[in-house]
Each structure stands twice: as C-alpha cells, then as structure tokens.
N, C-alpha and C positions, 0 to 999 in steps of 0.2 A: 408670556412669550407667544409669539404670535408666527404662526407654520403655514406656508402655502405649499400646497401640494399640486404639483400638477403630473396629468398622467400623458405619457408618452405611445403612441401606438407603439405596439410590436414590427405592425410589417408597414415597409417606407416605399412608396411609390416609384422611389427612385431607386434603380437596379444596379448603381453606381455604388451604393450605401456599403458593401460587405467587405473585408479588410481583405488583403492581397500576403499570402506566407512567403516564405523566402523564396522556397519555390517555384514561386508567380498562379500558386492556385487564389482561386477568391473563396473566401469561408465566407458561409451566408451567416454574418452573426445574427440574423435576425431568427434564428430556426433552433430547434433544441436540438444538441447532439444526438446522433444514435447511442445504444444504448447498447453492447455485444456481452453476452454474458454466457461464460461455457462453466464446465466441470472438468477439474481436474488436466484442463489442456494444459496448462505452464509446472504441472506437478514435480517433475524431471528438473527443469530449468527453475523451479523453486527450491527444490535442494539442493541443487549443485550452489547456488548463491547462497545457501546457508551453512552446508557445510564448507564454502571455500572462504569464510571470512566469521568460523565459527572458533574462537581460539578454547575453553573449556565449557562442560556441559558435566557438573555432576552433581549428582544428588544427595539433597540435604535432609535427611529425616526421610519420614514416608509422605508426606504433602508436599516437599518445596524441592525446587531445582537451582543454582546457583548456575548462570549463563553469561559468560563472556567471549565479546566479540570485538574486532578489529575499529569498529564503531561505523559499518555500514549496516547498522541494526541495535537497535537498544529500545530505553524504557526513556521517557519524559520525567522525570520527577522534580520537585518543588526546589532542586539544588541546578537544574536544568539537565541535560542530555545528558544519560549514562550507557556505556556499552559491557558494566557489569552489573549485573543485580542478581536478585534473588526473586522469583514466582513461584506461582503455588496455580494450583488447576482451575481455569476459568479466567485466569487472568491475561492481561492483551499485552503487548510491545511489538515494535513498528521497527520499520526500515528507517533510515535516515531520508531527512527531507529530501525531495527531489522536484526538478520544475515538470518531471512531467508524468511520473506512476509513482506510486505506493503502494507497500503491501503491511498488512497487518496479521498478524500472529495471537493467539489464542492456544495456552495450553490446554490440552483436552484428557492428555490421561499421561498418567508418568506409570510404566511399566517397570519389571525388574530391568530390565537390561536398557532401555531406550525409553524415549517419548514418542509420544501422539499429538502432533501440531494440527491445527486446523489453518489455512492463511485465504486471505481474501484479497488478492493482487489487482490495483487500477491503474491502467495505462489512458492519457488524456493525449488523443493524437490531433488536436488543431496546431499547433507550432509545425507539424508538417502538414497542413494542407487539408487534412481531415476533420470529419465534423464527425466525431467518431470517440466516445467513452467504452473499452475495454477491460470487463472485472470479470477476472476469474478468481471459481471456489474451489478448493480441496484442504486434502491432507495427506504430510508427511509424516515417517516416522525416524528419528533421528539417535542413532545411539549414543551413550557415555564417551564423554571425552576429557581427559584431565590434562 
C-alpha cells in the first residue's frame, strides 16, 4: 500500500484563513490555544454540581464506595455509560460528555463520615470566540448520602 504524505504549513499567508464564531469573532485556528490553569478556583462550583445531581453516596466495606447519580456523572464501562457503580480509591469517573468542558473525578481517600475527591475540570472556550483552554485542579470532600 502505497501513502503520500504531504506537509501542510501551520501559518497561511492569507489572514482571511481563521474561522468567524457565532459571535462574529475570528479564531486564529492557525495558533495553539492558551492554556489557563488555577487551583481550586471552580472548587464551590464543583460541589454544588456534585452534590445537586448526586442521588446516593455510601460506603461499601473499608475500600469501596457505591455512587449514584442523576447521570450528569458516571463511570464508562464495557456495558456503556453508568450513573451507578461501585469504586475503590485511585480510581476515576467523569462527567457526562459535553461539547464543551469536562471534569474528571478521582477518589483519594474515603474517610469515616465522607470522601476526599480530587477533580480536574476543562473548559474549551473557541465555540465562543476564544482561543482559550481552561483546567482547573482541586479537591472536594463530600459526605454519605443514602
């Protein structure tokens, strides 16, 4: 089988070249997003979306937590998308797809009374105009819910 490759410049002579948002701004797609990364800025506004679409949260043994949600948050698995499962510490689950952020979840320690989540939140702002990647890191702690 027989492959021609050809390479494509990055940046195009023509200043016409960059795509128009709804908006009416021009995204240079020719350029690499910025890159914004804080701590713990969306921390508040990560819990309040965890606990307002978190339906039970209790614990299974001394390793595993059993977590059911509304299903704007679950696990991937080989049956597809679930919004109840069962994890144990170290292990990750995700938001539900979205066209334009994700957050992913990591359990970090399961306490008596509550957890310790760690979440890593990406907001991708070119659909409005911006050429602009936004991840924030922290952690919540979330108590038992049955």
């Amino acid at each position: 089988m027989l492959c021609l490759c050809v390479s494509i410049p990055k940046a195009w002579s023509d200043d016409s070249s960059g795509l128009i948002s709804a908006n009416g701004r021009i995204l240079d797609s020719r350029s690499e997003p910025v890159l914004e990364t804080t701590k713990d800025k969306k921390n508040e506004e990560t819990k309040r979306f965890f606990l307002s679409h978190l339906n039970r949260l209790i614990l299974i043994g001394d390793d595993k937590i059993l977590i059911g949600s509304d299903g704007r948050f679950g696990m991937d698995t080989q049956f597809g998308w679930t919004n109840d499962f069962v994890i144990s510490v170290g292990k990750q689950f995700a938001s539900a797809p979205d066209n334009h952020g994700s957050t992913m979840y990591t359990l970090k320690e399961i306490l008596e009374d509550k957890i310790r989540i760690t979440y890593r939140a990406e907001f991708h702002h070119g659909s409005f105009g911006i050429n602009k990647i936004s991840v924030d890191e922290g952690t919540i702690e979330i108590a038992y819910k049955e």
